[in-house]
N, C-alpha and C positions, 0 to 999 in steps of 0.2 A: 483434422485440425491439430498442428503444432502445440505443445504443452507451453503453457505461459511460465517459464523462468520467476520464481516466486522468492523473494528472502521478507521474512514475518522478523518484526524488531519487537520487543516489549509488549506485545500484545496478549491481555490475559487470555487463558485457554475458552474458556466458553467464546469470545468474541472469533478466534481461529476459528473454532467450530463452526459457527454460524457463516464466518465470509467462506471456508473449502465450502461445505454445504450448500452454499447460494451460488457459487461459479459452477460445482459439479455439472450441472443443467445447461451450462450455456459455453462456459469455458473450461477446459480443463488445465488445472493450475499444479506446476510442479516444484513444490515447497523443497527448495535447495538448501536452506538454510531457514534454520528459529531461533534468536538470541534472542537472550534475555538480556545484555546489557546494552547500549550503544557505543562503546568505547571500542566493540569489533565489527564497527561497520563499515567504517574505511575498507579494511582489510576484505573483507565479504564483500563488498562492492566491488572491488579491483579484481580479485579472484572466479567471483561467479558470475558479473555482469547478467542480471536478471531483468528480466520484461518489466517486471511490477517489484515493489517495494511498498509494504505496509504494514506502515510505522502505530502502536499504541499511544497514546497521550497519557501523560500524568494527569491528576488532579488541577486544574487553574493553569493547566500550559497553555501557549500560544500553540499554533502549527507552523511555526517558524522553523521546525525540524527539519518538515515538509520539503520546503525549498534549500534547508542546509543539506539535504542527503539528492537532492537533487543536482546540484551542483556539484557533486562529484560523480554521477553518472545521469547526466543529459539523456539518454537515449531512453531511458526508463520513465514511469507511471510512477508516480508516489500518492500513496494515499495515507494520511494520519487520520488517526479515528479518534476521535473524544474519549475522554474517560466512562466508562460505561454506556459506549457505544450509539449515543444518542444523534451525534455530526459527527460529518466524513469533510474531510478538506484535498480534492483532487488536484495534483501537481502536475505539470505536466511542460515543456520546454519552451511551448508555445506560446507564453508567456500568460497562461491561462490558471487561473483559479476558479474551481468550483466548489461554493460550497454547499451544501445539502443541511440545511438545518431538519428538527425535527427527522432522522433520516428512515425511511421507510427499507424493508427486507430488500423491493423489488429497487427501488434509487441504488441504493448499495452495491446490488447487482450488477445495475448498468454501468455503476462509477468502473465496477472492474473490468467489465467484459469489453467495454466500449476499445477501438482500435488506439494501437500504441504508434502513434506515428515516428517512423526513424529517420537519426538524422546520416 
């Protein structure tokens, strides 16, 4: 199975830990990039066109990130995850929202592994 193209935005270290750790099992995910800021993710986007994108939330954000980093590469999965990892909001082209309140290890999982469909 093909490595899943991975760039990680703002997401604090233990939550990385937990989603590599839950895809090891099912997908294997190949972290191209880890910012810490989003002002390089134009850049990172255009450059390394990644399968998946999965964005941190601040404190009281919306997931409007979500669909803003979606909209400069369509072809990707974006996932923003709540602040301390509680809900996952899945992006996806298809004009689809998921969200996973309350989100359990194994949801999370599937939010990632599930097929990336291209356009």
């Amino acid at each position: 199975m093909p490595e899943t193209r991975t760039i990680i935005v703002t997401l604090p270290t233990f939550l990385r830990d937990i989603i590599t750790t839950l895809a090891e099992d099912h997908l294997p995910l190949d972290i191209v990039a880890d910012l810490d800021r989003r002002i390089d993710v134009a850049a990172a986007l255009e450059s390394l066109m990644p399968d998946l994108v999965v964005v941190g939330l601040r404190a009281g954000e919306a997931d409007d990130v979500g669909r803003d980093i979606l909209s400069l590469i369509p072809s990707a999965r974006v996932i923003a995850i709540s602040d301390g990892g509680r809900n996952a909001y899945v992006h996806e082209m298809r004009a689809c929202r998921t969200v996973l309140l309350d989100v359990s290890a194994e949801a999370l999982a599937a939010a990632i592994v599930a097929p990336v469909p291209r356009i």
